[in-house]
N, C-alpha and C positions, 0 to 999 in steps of 0.2 A: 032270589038269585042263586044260581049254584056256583059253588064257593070254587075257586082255581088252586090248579095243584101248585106245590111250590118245585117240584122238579124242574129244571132249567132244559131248554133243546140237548137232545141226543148229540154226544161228541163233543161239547162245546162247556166251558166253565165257568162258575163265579171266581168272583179272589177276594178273598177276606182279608183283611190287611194282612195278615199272617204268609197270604201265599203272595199279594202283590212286594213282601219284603225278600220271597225268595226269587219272584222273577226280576224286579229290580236289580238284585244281585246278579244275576245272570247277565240281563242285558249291560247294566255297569261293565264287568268283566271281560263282555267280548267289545264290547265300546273301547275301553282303554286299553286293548290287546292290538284291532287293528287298526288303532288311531297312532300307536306306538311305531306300524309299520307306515305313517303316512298316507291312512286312505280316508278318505271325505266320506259327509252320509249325505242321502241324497234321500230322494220318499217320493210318492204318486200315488194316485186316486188307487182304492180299492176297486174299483168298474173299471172294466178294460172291454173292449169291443172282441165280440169273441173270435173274430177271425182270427185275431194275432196269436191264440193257441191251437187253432185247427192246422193254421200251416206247419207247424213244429213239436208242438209239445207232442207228448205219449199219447197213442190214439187211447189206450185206455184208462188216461185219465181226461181226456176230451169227452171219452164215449160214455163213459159211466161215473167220472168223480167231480164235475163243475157240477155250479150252483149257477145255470142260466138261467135267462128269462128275455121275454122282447117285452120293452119299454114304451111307452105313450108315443113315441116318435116313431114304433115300427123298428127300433135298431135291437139287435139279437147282442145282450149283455152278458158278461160274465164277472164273477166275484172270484177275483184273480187267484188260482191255486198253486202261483209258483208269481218269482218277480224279474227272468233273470227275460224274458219276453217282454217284458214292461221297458228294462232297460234298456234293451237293442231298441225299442223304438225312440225311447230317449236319445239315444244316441245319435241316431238314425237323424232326429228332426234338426239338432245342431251339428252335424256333421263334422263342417267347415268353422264353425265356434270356436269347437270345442280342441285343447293343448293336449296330443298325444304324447306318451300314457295318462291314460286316463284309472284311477283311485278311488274305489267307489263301496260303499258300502249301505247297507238299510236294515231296518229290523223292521218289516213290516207283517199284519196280520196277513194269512192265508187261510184259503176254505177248500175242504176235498168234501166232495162224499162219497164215503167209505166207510166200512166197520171199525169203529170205535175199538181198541187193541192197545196194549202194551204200547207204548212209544209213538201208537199215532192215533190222533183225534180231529175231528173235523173241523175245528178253528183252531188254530195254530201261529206263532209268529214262530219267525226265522229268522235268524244273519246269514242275510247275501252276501260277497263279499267279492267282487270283480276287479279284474286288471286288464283292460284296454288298450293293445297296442298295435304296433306298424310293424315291431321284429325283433328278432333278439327273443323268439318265445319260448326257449331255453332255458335260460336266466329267469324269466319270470313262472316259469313253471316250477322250475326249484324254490325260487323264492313263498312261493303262494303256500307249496308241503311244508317249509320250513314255519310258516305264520302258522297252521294249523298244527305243529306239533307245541308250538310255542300258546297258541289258547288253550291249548288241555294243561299243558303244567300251571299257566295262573288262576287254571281252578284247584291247585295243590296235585292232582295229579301226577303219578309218576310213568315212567315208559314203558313199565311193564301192565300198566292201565289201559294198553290200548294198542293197536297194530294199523297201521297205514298201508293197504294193499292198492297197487296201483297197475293199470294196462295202458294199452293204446289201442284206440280203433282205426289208429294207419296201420300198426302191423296186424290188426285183427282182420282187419281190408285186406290187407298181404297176404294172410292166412286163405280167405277167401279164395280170393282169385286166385294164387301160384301155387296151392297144395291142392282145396278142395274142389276148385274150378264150379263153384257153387254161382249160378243165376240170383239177381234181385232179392228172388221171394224166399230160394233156400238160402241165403245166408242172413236176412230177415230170422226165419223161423231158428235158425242153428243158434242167431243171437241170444234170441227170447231162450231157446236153451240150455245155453251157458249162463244166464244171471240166475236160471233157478236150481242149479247142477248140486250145490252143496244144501236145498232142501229137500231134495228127493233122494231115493234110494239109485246105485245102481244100473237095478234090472229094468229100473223106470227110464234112467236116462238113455240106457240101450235098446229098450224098446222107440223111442221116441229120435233117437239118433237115425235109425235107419228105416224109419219112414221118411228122413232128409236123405241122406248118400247112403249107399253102399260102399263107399272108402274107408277103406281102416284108420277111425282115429287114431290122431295124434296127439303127445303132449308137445305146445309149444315149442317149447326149447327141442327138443327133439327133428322136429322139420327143419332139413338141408338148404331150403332155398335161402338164394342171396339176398334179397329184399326181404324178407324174414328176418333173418340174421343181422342188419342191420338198426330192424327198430327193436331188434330186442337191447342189440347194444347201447338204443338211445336210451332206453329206458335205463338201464345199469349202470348208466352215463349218470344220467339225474339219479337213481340210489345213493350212487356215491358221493355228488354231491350235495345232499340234504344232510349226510352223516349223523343219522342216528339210528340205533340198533332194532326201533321199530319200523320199518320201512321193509317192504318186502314184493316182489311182483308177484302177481296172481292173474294166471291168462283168464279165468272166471270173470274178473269184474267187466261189466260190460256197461252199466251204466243204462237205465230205462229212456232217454230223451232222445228226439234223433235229431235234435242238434249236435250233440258232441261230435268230434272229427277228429281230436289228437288224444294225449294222454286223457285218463281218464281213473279216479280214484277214490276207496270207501276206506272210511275210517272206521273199524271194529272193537268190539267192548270187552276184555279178555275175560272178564269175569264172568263163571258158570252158568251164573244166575239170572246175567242179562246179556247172553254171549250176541250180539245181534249187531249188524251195521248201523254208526249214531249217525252217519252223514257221510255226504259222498260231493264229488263233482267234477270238474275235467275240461279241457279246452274245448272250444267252438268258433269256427270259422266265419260260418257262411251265415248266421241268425242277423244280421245285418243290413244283407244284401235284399234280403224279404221285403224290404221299406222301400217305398219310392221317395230317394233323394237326389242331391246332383250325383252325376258319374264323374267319376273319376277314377286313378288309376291306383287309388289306395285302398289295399286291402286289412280288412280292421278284422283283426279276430279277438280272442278273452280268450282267458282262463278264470274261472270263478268256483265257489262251492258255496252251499246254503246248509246251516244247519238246524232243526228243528227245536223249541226249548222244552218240548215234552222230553227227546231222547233225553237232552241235554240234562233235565232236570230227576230222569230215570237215573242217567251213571252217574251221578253226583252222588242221589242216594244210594245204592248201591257200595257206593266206598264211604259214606259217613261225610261226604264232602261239603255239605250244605251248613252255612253259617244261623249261628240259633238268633232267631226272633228277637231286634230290639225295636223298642217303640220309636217312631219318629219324635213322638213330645220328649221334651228333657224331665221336665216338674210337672208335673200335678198341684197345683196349688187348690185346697181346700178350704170352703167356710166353716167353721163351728156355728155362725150364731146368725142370725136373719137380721139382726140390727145394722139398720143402711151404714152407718160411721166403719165396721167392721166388712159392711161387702166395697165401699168405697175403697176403703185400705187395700182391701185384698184386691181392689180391678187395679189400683198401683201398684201393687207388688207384680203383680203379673205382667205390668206395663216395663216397670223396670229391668224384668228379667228378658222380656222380647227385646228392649233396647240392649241388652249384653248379649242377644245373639241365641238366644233359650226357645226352643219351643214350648210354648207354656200351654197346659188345657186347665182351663179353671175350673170348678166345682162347685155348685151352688144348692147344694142339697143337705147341707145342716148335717154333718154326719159326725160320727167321734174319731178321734183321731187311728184309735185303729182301725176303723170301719175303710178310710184316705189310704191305708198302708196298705190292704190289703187288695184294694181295689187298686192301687199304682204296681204292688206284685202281681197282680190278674193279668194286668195290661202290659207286663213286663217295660212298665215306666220307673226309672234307674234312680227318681231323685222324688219328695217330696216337703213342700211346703204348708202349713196347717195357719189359721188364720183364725183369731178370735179378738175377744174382749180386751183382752191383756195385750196380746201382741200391737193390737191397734193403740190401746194407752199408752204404749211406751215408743211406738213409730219402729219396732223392731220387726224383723223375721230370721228363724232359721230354714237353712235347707240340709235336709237330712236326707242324706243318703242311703240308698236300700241296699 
C-alpha cells in the first residue's frame, strides 16, 4: 500500500496544543471583551443553502471562493464563508420573538477558497459581532467603534497599534448621484476602484478612472454638494464621539459586501511590517428583508464587524503580544518503581490532587526522577510529583515546583 503524506489540505491547519493555547487565548479575550459590552453568543450549522449568499454577499466570493456542492437531496450547499447571512436569516425566522436590540455575537469556523496569504487562509474562524435594532443607529454605531477600539487594547495594545478608518455608503451614494451622476454599473465599477486605490500606483488608478467618467475627480471633502456635506458631518459627528486619537475618515474604505448601506469601517495594523487591514465592517439595512417572513412595518437594520483570528493572531505577533505556552496539566506525577503498592499510591496521589482542583497527568513509565523533571519542563508543566518505594512507605508526597 502506498504510504500517505502527512501534509494537511492547502490553507487550512493543525493545532498542537501549543497553537490551540494561543487560539484559546484569543477566543477567551474577545469573549470577555464583548460579553463585557452585554452581547449574547449565538452559533449555526456550518451548511447554509446557498442561495442565501448569492443574493448578497460579494459576487466574487460567490463566484470564485465557496466551497459548494449539491447534496443527495438535489439541494445546492455551501460551507458558509462569512456568518453575518446566516444571521439575518436567524433573525428573519424569529422575527416577532425576538426583544429589539438584539446582542449578538459567535466565533464560528469559515471556509474561502482562495490563495493561502499572509492573514488569510482557507479555514478560518472569526468573531461576528452584531447590534440589531429599530433606531437610534447613531448611538449604536459609536458604541460598536468604541467596543472595537476596546478589543485591541485587552490584547495589551496600545492606540498607536492601530488606526480605525471609517466611510459611509450613504454619502458615497451622495457622491454618486449629486457629483458624478454615475448610472448603476459605473458607480459599481468606481466602487470596486476605490477599495483598491491605496494598492495600486497612480497612473493605474487614472487610467482605470476614466474608462468610468470623464469628470474631474474629486477629493470627498472637497465636493459643494449639500447632501454630501451632510454625511460628511455625520460621520465627524460619530469621530468625535467615539474619542479617541485613532479614528479617522478615509473616503477609500468601501467595504467588498453589497449589503452594507450606512457607515462603513477597517481597522489597520500601523506596523511596517504588517501594515494591512486586520478587519473591517459597517451598517446594513436591507439583508433582512431578503427572507420571507411576516410584514410589517418595522425596519430592522445592524451594524456589525467580523474579525479573522489569523490577522488577529499575525498583529499580536508582530508586537510580542502573545502569551508563552502553559500547560493545562498542573503536576506530572511520576512512578519510579513498577511495584503495584507504589503505582496504587501514586493513582491516590493523583486522585487527591484532581480532588483539590489539579490537573494531574500521571506517568507510568518507571523513569528517574530527573528523567519526570525534564520531561514536565518539555511540556512546560509548572509542578511535579515523583512517586516510589519510600514515598509509598511512609504515606508521603512532595510537589516540587519547577
Amino acid at each position: 500500500m502506498k504510504k500517505l503524506k502527512t501534509e494537511n489540505y492547502k490553507g487550512v491547519r493543525d493545532f498542537y496544543p501549543k497553537d490551540v493555547f494561543v487560539q484559546k487565548y484569543i477566543f477567551q479575550t474577545w469573549t470577555k471583551t464583548v460579553e463585557s459590552f452585554g452581547f449574547e453568543e449565538y452559533n449555526a450549522s456550518l451548511l447554509e443553502n446557498s442561495e442565501i449568499y448569492k443574493a448578497k454577499t460579494s459576487e466574487e466570493i460567490i463566484n470564485n471562493q465557496t466551497y459548494s456542492f449539491v447534496d443527495r437531496g438535489d439541494r445546492e450547499v455551501t460551507l458558509r464563508p462569512e456568518m453575518t447571512p446566516t444571521l439575518a436569516r436567524m433573525i428573519a425566522a424569529k422575527k416577532r420573538e425576538l426583544s429589539f436590540p438584539l446582542r449578538y455575537y459567535s466565533i464560528p469556523n469559515c471556509f474561502r477558497y482562495e490563495r493561502p496569504q499572509r492573514g488569510r487562509l482557507r479555514e478560518f474562524w472569526q468573531l461576528n459581532v452584531d447590534i440589531l435594532n429599530v433606531k437610534n443607529d447613531k448611538f449604536y454605531d459609536i458604541e460598536v467603534l468604541k467596543l472595537i477600539n476596546q478589543l485591541l487594547l485587552n490584547f495589551k495594545a496600545t492606540p498607536s497599534d492601530f488606526t480605525i478608518k471609517i466611510n459611509s455608503r450613504t454619502l458615497l451614494n451622495s457622491v454618486y448621484e449629486n457629483y458624478y451622476e454615475f448610472n448603476e454599473n459605473e458607480a459599481l465599477a468606481f466602487q470596486r476602484l476605490s477599495d483598491k486605490k491605496d494598492k495600486i500606483t497612480d497612473a493605474e488608478f487614472k487610467k482605470e478612472y476614466e474608462k468610468i467618467t470623464d469628470k474631474d475627480y474629486k477629493d470627498i471633502v472637497d465636493i459643494s454638494d449639500k447632501k454630501v456635506k451632510v454625511q460628511l458631518e455625520y460621520i465627524n459627528e460619530i469621530i468625535k464621539a467615539v474619542g479617541i486619537p485613532n479614528i479617522e475618515f478615509d473616503q477609500n474604505i468601501v467595504r467588498g459586501f453589497d449589503y452594507y448601506t450606512g457607515i462603513v469601517f477597517e481597522v489597520f495594523d500601523t506596523n511596517p511590517e504588517n501594515n494591512r487591514a486586520l478587519f473591517g465592517g459597517g451598517r446594513y439595512s436591507n439583508l433582512i428583508d431578503l427572507f420571507e417572513t411576516v410584514k410589517d412595518d418595522v425596519n430592522i437594520s445592524g451594524i456589525g464587524f467580523g474579525i479573522g483570528d489569523v490577522p488577529m493572531m499575525n498583529f499580536l505577533e508582530s508586537r510580542n503580544l502573545l502569551p508563552e505556552f502553559v500547560s493545562s496539566t498542573d503536576v506530572l506525577v511520576g512512578i519510579l518503581s513498577d511495584d503495584e503498592k507504589v503505582i496504587e499510591y501514586a493513582d491516590g496521589v493523583a486522585n487527591e490532587l484532581r480532588a483539590n482542583g489539579k490537573n494531574v497527568s500521571i506517568n507510568y513509565d518507571w523513569k528517574k526522577v530527573g528523567d519526570y523533571i525534564k520531561m514536565a519542563e518539555k511540556n512546560c508543566i509548572q509542578s511535579v510529583v515523583v512517586i516510589g518505594e519510600k514515598e509509598t512507605e511512609e504515606r508521603r508526597y512532595e510537589v516540587k515546583r519547577l
